[in-house]
FIKOLZA-1660 file (N, C-alpha, C; in steps of 0.1 Angstrom, whole numbers, plus 5000, padded with zeros to 4 digits):
% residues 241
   i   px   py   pz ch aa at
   1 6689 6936 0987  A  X  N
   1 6681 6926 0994  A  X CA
   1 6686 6912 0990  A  X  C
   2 6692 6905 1002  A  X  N
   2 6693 6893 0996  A  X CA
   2 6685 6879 0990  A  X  C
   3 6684 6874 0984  A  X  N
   3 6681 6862 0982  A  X CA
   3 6684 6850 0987  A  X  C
   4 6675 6845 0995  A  X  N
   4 6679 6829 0999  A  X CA
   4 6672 6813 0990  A  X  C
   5 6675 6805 0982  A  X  N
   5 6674 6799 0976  A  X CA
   5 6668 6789 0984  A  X  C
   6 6654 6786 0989  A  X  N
   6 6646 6782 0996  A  X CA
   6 6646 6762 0993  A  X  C
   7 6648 6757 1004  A  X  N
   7 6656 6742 1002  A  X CA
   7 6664 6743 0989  A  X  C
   8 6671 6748 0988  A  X  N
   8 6678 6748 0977  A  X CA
   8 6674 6758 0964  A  X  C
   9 6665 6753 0959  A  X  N
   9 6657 6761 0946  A  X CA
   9 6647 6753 0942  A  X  C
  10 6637 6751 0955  A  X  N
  10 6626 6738 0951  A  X CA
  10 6617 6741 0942  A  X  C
  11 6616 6747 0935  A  X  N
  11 6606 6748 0924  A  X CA
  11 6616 6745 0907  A  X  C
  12 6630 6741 0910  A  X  N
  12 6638 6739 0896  A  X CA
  12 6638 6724 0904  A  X  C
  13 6640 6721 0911  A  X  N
  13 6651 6704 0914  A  X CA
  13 6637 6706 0931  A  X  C
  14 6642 6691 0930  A  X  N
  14 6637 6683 0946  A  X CA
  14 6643 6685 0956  A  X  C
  15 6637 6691 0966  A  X  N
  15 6643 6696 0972  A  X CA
  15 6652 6696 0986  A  X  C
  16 6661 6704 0987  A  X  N
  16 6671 6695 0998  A  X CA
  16 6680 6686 0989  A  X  C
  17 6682 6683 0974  A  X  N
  17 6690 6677 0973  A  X CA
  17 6702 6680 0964  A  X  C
  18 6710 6675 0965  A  X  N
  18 6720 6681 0951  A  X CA
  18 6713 6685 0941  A  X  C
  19 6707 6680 0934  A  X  N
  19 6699 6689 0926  A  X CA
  19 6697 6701 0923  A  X  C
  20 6690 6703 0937  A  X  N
  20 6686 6713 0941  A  X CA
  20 6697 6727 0947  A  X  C
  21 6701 6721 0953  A  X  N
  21 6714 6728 0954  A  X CA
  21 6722 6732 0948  A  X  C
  22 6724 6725 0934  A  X  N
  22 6732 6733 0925  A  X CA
  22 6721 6742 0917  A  X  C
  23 6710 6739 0916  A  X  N
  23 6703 6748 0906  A  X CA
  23 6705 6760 0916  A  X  C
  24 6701 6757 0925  A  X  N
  24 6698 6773 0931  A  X CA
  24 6709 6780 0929  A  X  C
  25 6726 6777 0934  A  X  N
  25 6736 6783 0927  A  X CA
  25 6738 6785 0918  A  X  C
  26 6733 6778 0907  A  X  N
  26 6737 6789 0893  A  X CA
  26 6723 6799 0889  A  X  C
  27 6712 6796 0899  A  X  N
  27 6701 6805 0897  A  X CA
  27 6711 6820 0905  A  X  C
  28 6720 6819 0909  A  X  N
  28 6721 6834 0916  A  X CA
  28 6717 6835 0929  A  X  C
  29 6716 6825 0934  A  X  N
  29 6712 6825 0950  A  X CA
  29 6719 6835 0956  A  X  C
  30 6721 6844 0963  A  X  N
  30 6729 6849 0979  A  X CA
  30 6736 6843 0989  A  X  C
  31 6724 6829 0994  A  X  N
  31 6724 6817 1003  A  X CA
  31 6716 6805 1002  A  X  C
  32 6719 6796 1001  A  X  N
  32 6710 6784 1003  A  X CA
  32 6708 6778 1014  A  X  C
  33 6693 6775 1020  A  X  N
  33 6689 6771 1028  A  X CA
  33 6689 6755 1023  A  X  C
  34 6690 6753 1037  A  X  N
  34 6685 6733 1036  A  X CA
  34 6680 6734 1052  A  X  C
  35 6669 6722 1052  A  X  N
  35 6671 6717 1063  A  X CA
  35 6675 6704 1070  A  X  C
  36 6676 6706 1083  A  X  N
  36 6689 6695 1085  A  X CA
  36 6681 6689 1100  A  X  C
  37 6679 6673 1098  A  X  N
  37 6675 6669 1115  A  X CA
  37 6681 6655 1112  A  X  C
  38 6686 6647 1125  A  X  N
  38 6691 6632 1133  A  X CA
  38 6688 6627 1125  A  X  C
  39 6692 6614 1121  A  X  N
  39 6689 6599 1115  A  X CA
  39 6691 6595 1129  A  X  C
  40 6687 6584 1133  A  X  N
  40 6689 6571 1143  A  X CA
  40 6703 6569 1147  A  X  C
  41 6715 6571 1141  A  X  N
  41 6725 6570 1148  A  X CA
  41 6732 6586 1146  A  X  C
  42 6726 6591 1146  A  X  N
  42 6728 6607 1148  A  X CA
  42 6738 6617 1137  A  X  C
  43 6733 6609 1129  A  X  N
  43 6734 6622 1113  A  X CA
  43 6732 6632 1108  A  X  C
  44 6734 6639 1106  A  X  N
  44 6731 6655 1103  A  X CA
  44 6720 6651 1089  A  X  C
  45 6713 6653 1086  A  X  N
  45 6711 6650 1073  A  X CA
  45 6701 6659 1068  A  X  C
  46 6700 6661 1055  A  X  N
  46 6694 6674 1047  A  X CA
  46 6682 6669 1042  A  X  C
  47 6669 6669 1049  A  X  N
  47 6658 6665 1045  A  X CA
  47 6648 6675 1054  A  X  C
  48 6636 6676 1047  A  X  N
  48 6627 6685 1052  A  X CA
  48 6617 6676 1063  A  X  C
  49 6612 6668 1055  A  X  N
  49 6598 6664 1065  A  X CA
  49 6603 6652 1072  A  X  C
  50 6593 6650 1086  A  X  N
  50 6596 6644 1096  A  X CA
  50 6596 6626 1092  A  X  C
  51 6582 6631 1081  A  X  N
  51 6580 6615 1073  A  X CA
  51 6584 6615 1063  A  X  C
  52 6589 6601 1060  A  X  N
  52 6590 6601 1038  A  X CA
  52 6574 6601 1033  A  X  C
  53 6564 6600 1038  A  X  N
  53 6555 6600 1037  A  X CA
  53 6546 6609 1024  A  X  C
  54 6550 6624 1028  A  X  N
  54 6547 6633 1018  A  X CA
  54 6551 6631 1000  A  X  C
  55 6565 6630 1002  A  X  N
  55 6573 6628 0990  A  X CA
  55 6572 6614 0989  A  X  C
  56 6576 6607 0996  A  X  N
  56 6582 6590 0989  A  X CA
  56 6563 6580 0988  A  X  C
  57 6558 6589 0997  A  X  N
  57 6545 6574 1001  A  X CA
  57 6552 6563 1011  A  X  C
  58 6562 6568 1019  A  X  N
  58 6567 6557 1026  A  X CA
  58 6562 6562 1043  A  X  C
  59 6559 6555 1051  A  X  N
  59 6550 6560 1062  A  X CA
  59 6565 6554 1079  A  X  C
  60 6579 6553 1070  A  X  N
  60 6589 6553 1083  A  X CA
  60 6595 6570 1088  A  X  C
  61 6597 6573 1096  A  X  N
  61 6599 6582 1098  A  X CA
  61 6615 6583 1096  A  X  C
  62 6620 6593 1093  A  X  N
  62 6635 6598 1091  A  X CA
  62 6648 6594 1103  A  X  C
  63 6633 6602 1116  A  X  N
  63 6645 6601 1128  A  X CA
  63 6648 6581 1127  A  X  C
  64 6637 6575 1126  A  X  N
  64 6637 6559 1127  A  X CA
  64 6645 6556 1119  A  X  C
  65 6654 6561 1110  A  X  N
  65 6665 6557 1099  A  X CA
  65 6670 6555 1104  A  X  C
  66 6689 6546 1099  A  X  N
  66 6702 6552 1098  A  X CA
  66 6706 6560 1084  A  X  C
  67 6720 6568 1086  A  X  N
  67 6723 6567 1074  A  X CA
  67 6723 6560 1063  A  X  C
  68 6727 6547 1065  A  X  N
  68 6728 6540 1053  A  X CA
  68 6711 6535 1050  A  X  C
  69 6703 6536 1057  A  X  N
  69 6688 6536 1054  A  X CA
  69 6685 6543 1042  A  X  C
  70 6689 6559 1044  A  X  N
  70 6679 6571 1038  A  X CA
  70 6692 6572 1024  A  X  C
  71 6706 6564 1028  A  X  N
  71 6712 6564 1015  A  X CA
  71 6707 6555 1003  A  X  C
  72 6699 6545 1009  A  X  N
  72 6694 6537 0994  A  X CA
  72 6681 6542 0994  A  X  C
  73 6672 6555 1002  A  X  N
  73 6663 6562 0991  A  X CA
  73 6663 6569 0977  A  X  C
  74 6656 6568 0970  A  X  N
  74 6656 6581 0957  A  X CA
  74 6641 6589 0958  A  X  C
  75 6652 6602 0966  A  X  N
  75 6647 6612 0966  A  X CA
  75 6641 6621 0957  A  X  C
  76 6644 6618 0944  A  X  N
  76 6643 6628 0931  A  X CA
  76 6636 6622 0922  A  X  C
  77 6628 6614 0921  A  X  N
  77 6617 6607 0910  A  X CA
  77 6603 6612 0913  A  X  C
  78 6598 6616 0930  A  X  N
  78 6589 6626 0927  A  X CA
  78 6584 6635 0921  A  X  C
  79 6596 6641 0922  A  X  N
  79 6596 6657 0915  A  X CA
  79 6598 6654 0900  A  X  C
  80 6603 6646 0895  A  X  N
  80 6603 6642 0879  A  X CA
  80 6613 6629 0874  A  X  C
  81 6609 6626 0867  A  X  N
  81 6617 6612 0863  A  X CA
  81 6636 6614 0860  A  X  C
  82 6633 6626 0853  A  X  N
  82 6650 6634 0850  A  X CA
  82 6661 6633 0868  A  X  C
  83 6656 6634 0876  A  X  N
  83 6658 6634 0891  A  X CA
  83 6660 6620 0895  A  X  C
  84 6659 6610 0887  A  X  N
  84 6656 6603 0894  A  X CA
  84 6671 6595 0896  A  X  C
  85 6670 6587 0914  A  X  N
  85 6684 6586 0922  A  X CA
  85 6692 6596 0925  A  X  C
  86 6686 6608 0925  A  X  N
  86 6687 6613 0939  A  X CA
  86 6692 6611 0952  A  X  C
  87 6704 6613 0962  A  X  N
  87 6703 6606 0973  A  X CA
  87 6698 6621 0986  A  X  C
  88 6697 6619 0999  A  X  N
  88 6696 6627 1005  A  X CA
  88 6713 6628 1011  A  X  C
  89 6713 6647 1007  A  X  N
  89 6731 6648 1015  A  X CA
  89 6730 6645 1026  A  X  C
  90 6741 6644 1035  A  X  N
  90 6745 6648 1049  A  X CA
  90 6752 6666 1051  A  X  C
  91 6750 6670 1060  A  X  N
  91 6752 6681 1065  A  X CA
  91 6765 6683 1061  A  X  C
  92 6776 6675 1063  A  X  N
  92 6787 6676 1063  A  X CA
  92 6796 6680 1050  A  X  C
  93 6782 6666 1042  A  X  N
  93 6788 6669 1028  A  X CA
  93 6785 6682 1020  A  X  C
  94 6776 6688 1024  A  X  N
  94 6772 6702 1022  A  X CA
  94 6779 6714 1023  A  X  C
  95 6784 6715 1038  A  X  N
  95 6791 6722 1044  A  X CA
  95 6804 6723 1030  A  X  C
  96 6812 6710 1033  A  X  N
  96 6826 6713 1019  A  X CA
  96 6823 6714 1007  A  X  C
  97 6806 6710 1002  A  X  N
  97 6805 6718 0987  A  X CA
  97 6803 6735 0985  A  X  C
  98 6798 6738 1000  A  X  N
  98 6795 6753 0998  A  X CA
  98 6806 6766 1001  A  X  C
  99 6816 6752 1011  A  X  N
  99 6826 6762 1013  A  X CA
  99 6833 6775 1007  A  X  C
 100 6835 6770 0993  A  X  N
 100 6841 6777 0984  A  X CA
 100 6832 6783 0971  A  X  C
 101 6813 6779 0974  A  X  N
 101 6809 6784 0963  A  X CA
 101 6799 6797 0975  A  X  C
 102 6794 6794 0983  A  X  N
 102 6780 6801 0987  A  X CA
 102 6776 6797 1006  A  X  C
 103 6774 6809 1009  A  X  N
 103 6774 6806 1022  A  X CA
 103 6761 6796 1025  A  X  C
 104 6751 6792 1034  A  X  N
 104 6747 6783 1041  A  X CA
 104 6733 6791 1049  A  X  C
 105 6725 6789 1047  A  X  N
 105 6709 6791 1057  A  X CA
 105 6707 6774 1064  A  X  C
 106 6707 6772 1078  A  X  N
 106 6708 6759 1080  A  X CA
 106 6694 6758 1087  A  X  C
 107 6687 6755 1082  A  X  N
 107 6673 6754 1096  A  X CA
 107 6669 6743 1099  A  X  C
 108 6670 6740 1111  A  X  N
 108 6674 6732 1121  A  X CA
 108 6653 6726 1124  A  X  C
 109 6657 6708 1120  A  X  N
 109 6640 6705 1123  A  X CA
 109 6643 6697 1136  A  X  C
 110 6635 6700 1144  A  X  N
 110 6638 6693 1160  A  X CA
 110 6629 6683 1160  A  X  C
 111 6615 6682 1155  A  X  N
 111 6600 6672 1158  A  X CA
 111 6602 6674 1173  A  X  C
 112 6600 6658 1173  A  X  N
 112 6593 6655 1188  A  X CA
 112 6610 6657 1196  A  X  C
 113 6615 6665 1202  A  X  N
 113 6621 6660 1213  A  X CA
 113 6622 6663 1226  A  X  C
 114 6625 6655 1238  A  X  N
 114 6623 6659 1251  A  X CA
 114 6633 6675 1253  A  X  C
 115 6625 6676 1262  A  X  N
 115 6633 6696 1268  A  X CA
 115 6643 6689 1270  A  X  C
 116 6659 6697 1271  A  X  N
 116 6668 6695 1273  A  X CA
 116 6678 6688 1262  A  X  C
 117 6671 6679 1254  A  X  N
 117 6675 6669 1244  A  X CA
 117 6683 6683 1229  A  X  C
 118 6694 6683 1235  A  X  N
 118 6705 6695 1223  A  X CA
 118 6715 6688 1213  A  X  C
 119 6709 6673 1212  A  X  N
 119 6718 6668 1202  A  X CA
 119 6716 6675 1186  A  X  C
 120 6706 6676 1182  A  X  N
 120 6708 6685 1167  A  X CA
 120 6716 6696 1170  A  X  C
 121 6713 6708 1173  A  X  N
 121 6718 6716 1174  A  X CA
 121 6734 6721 1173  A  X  C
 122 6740 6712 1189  A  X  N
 122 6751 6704 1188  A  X CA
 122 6759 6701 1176  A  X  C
 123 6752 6690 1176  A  X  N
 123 6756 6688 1159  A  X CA
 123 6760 6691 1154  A  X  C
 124 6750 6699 1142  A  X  N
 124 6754 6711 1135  A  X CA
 124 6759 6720 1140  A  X  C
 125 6764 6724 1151  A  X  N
 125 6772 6735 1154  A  X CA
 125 6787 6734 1151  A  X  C
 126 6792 6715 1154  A  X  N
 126 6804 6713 1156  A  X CA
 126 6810 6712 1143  A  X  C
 127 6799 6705 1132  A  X  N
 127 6804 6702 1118  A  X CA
 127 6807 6717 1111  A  X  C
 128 6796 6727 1115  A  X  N
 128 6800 6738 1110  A  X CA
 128 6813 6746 1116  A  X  C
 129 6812 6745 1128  A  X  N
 129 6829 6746 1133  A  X CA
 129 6844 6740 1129  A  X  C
 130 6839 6724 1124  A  X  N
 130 6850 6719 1120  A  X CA
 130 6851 6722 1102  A  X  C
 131 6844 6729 1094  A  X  N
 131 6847 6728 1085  A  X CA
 131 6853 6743 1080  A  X  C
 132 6851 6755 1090  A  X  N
 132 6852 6763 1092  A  X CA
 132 6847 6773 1086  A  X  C
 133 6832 6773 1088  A  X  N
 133 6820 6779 1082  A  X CA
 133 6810 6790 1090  A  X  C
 134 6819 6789 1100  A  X  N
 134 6810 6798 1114  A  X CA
 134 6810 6808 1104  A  X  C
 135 6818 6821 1098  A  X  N
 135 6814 6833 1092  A  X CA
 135 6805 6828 1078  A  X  C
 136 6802 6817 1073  A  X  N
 136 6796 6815 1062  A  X CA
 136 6783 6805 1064  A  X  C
 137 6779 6810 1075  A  X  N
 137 6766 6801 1078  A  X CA
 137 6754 6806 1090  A  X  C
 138 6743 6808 1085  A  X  N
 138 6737 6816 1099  A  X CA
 138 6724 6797 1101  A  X  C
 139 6717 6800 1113  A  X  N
 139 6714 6788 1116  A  X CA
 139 6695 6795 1122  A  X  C
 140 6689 6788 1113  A  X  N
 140 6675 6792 1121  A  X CA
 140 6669 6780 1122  A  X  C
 141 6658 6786 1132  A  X  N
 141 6650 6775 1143  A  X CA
 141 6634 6782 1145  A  X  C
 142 6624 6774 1149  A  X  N
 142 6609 6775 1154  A  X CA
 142 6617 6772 1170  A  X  C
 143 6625 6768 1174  A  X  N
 143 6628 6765 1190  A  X CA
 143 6637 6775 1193  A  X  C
 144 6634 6785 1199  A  X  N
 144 6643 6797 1204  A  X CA
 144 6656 6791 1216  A  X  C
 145 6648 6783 1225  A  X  N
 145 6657 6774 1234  A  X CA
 145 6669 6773 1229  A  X  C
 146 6667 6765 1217  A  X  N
 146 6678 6754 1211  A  X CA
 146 6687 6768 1206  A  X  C
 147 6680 6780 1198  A  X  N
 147 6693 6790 1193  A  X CA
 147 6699 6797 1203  A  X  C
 148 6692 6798 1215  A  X  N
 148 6700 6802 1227  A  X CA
 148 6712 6800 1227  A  X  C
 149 6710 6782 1230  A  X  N
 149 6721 6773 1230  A  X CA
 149 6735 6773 1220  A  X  C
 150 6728 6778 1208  A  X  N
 150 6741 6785 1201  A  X CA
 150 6747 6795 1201  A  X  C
 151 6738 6801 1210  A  X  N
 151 6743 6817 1206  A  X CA
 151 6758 6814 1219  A  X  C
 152 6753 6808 1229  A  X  N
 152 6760 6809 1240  A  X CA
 152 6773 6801 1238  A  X  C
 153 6775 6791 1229  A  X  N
 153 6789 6782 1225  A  X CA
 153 6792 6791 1217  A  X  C
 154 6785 6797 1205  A  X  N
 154 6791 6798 1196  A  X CA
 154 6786 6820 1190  A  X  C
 155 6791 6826 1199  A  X  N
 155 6785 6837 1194  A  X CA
 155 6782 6849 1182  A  X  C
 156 6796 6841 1179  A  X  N
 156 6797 6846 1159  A  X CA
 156 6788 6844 1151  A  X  C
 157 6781 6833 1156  A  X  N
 157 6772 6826 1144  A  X CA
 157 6760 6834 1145  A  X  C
 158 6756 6837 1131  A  X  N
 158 6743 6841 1133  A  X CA
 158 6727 6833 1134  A  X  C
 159 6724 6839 1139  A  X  N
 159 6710 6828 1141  A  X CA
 159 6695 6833 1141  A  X  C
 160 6683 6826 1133  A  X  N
 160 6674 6834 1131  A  X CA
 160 6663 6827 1140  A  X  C
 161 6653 6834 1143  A  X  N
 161 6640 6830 1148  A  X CA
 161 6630 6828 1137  A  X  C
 162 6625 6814 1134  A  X  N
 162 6614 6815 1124  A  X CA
 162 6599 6819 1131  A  X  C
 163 6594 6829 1132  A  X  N
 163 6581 6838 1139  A  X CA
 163 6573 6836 1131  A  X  C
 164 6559 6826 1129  A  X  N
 164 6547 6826 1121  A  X CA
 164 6538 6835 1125  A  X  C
 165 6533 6835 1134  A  X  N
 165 6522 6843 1143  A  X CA
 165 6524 6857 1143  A  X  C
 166 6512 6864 1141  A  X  N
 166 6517 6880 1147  A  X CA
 166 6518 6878 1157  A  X  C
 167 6528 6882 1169  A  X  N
 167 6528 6882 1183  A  X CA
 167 6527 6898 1186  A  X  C
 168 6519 6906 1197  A  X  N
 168 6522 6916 1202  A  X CA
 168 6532 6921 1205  A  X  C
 169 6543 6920 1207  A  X  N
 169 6558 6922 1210  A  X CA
 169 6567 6914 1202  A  X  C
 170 6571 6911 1188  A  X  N
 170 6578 6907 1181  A  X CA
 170 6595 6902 1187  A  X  C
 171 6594 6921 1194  A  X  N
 171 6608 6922 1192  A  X CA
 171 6614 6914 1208  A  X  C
 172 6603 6916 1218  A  X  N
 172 6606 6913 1228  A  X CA
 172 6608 6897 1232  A  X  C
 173 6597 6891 1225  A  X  N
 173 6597 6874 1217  A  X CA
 173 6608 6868 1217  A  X  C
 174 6613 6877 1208  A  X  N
 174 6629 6870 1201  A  X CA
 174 6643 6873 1213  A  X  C
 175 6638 6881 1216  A  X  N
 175 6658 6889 1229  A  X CA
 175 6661 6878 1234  A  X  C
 176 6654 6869 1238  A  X  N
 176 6666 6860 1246  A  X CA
 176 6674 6849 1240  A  X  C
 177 6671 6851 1225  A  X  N
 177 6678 6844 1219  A  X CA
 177 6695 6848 1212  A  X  C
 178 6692 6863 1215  A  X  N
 178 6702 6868 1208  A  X CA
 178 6703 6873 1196  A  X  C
 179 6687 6864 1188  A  X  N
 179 6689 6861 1173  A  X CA
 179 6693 6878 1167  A  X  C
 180 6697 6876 1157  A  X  N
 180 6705 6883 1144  A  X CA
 180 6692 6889 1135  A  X  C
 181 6688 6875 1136  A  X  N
 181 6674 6876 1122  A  X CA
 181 6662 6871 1126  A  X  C
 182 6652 6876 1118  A  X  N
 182 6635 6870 1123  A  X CA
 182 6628 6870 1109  A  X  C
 183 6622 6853 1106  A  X  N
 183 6618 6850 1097  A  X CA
 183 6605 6854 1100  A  X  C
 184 6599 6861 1089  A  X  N
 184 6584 6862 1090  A  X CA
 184 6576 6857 1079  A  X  C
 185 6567 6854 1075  A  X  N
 185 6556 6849 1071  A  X CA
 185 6546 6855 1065  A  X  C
 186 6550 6857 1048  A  X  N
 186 6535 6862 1042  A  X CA
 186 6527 6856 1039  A  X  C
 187 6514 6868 1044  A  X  N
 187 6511 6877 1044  A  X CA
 187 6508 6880 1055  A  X  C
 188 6511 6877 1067  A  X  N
 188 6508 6878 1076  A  X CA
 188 6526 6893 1089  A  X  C
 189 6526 6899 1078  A  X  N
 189 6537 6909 1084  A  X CA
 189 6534 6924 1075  A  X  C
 190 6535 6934 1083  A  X  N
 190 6532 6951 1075  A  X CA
 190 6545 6957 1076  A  X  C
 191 6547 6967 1067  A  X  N
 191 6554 6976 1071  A  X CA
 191 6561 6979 1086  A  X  C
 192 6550 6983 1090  A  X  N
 192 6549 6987 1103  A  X CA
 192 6562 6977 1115  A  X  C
 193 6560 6968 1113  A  X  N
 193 6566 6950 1123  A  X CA
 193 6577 6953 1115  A  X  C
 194 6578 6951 1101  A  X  N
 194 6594 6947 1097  A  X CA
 194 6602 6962 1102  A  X  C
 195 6599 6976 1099  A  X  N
 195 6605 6983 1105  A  X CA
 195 6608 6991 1118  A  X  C
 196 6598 6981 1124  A  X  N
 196 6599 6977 1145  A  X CA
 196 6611 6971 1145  A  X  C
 197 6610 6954 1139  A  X  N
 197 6619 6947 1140  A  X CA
 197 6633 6952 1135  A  X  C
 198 6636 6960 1124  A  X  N
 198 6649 6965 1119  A  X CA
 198 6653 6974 1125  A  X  C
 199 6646 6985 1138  A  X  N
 199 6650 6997 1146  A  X CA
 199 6658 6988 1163  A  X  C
 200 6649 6972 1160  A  X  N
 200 6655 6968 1172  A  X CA
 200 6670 6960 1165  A  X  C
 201 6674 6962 1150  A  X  N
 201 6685 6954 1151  A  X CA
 201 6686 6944 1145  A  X  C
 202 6670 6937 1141  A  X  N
 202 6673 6927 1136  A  X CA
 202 6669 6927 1120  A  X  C
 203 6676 6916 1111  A  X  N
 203 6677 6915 1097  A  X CA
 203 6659 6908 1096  A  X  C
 204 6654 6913 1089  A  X  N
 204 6638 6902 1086  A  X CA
 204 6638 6898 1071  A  X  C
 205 6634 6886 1073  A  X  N
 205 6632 6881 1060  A  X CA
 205 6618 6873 1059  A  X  C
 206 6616 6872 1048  A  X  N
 206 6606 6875 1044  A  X CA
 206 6600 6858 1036  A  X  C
 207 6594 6849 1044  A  X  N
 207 6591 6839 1034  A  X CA
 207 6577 6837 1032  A  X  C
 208 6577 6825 1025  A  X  N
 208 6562 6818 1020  A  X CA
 208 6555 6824 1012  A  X  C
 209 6563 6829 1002  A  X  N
 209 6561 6836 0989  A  X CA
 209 6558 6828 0971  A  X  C
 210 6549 6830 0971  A  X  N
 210 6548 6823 0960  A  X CA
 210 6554 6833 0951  A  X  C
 211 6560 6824 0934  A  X  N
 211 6563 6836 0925  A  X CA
 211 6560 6852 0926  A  X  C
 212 6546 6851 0917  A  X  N
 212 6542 6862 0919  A  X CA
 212 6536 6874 0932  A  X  C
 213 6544 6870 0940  A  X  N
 213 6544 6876 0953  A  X CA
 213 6558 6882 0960  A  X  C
 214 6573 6878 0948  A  X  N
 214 6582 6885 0956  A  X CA
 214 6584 6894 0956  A  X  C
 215 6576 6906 0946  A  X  N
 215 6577 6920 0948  A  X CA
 215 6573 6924 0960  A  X  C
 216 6562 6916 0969  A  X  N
 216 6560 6919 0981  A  X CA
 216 6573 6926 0990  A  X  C
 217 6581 6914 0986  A  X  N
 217 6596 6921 0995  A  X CA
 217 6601 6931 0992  A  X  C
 218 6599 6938 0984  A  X  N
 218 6605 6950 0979  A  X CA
 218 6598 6963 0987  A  X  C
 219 6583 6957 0985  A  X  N
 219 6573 6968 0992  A  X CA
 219 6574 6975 1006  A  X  C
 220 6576 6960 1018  A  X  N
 220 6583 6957 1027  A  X CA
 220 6593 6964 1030  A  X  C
 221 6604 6962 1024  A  X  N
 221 6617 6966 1024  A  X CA
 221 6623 6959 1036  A  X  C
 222 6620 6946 1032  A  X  N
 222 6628 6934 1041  A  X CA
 222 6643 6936 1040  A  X  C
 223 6650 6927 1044  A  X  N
 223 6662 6926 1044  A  X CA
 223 6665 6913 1033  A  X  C
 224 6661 6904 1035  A  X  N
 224 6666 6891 1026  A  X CA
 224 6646 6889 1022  A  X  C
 225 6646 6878 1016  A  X  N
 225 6637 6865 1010  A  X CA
 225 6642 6855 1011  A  X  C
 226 6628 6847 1013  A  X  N
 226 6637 6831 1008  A  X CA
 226 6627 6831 0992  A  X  C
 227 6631 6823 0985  A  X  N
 227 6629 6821 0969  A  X CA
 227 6629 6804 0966  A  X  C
 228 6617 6803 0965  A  X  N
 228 6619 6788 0958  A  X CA
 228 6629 6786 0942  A  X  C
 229 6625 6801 0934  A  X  N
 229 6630 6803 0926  A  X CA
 229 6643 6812 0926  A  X  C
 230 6652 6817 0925  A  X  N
 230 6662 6826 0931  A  X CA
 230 6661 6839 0921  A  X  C
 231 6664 6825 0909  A  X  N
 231 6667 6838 0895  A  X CA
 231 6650 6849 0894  A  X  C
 232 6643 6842 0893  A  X  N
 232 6627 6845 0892  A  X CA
 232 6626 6857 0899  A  X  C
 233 6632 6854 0915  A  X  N
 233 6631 6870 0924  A  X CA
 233 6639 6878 0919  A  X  C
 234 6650 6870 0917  A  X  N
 234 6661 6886 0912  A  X CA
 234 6652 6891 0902  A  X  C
 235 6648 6891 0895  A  X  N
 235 6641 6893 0882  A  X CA
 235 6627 6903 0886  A  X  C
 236 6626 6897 0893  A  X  N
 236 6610 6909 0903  A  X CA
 236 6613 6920 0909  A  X  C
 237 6629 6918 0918  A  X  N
 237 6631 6930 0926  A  X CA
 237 6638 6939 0919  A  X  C
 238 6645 6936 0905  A  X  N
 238 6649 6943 0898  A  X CA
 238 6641 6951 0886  A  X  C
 239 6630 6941 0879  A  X  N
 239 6625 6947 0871  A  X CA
 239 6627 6945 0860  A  X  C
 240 6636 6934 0858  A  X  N
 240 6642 6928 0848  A  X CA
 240 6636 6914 0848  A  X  C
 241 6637 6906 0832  A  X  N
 241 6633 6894 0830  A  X CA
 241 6643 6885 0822  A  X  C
% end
């Protein structure tokens, strides 16, 4: 079962950022997730929420940035003073630190944008193309639209559906994406759905697990986890401390 190192390894470092990213690689990660949406002149950039609002107390929004805006934030003094100056990466710079250490979970935040509007996506499709990470990178989304759109440039790439809801037809949901993988959501998935979903093909993983909840995955018999903590899960699904 793999392990995905959930924004990095947000419960060691802040998350989304170097920090965080290196903890989760020496925690033993599998893959590390980040997520990645636009600055104002159209930067890939590795930040979670839509506002600095949550983390900073600052009430501008992200997309309303440029880069050099969200480079003189410090991202890392929320989470503890040791963190502090923190910057938020760019996608790119990511891409060539993981090249050679750990493949890539990229989930893609869209917010508000008009139908048709494929510039993230894009994006990140091309940087991961130019860095040459298509086999070392799968890319998930809540917008099935937008992974269409990758599957069809780019078909090597794997790509996940993040699925909160029980839906009546799980598997049917997802087909027109092509997707690879289907994120599901505990507690809200049984036996039953993840082994529907794995007879149609697809890999399921398993999030929104607190600590003491990643034996869940094992019960399951998901395919991956995401892990705030990495080492913590290896440590549950093994049996070992």
């Amino acid at each position: 079962m793999l392990i995905i190192g959930h924004r990095g390894a947000e419960a060691l470092a802040p998350e989304n950022t170097w920090a965080a990213l290196a903890a989760g690689y020496q925690a033993g990660a599998d893959l590390l997730e980040v997520d990645v949406q636009l600055s104002r002149d159209g930067q890939a950039v590795v930040f979670h929420d839509f506002s600095l609002q949550p983390k900073l107390g600052d009430q501008r929004w992200v997309r309303d940035l440029t880069w050099n805006d969200l480079q003189g934030l410090d991202v890392g003094s929320w989470f503890g003073p040791e963190f502090a100056g923190q910057r938020v990466p760019c996608l790119a710079e990511v891409l060539d630190w993981a090249r050679e250490r750990v493949p890539l979970w990229v989930d893609l935040k869209h917010g508000f944008v008009a139908p048709g509007d494929n510039r993230l996506e894009m994006t990140v499709l091309a940087l991961i193309e130019a860095a040459g990470m298509v086999d070392r990178v799968v890319i998930s989304s809540w917008d099935q639209v937008a992974l269409a759109r990758i599957k069809a440039r780019q078909p090597e790439i794997p790509v996940a559906v993040n699925l909160r809801q029980r839906v009546p037809d799980p598997v049917g949901q997802v087909a027109r994406t092509g997707a690879d993988s289907i994120v599901v959501y505990w507690p809200q998935v049984d036996r039953q759905t993840v082994a529907q979903l794995q007879a149609a093909g697809l890999s399921v993983v398993l999030t929104n697990l607190f600590a003491a909840e990643y034996g869940e995955a094992r019960r399951l018999s998901v395919d991956a986890l995401t892990a705030k903590d990495p080492a913590a899960a290896r440590a549950a699904l093994t049996g070992r401390e």
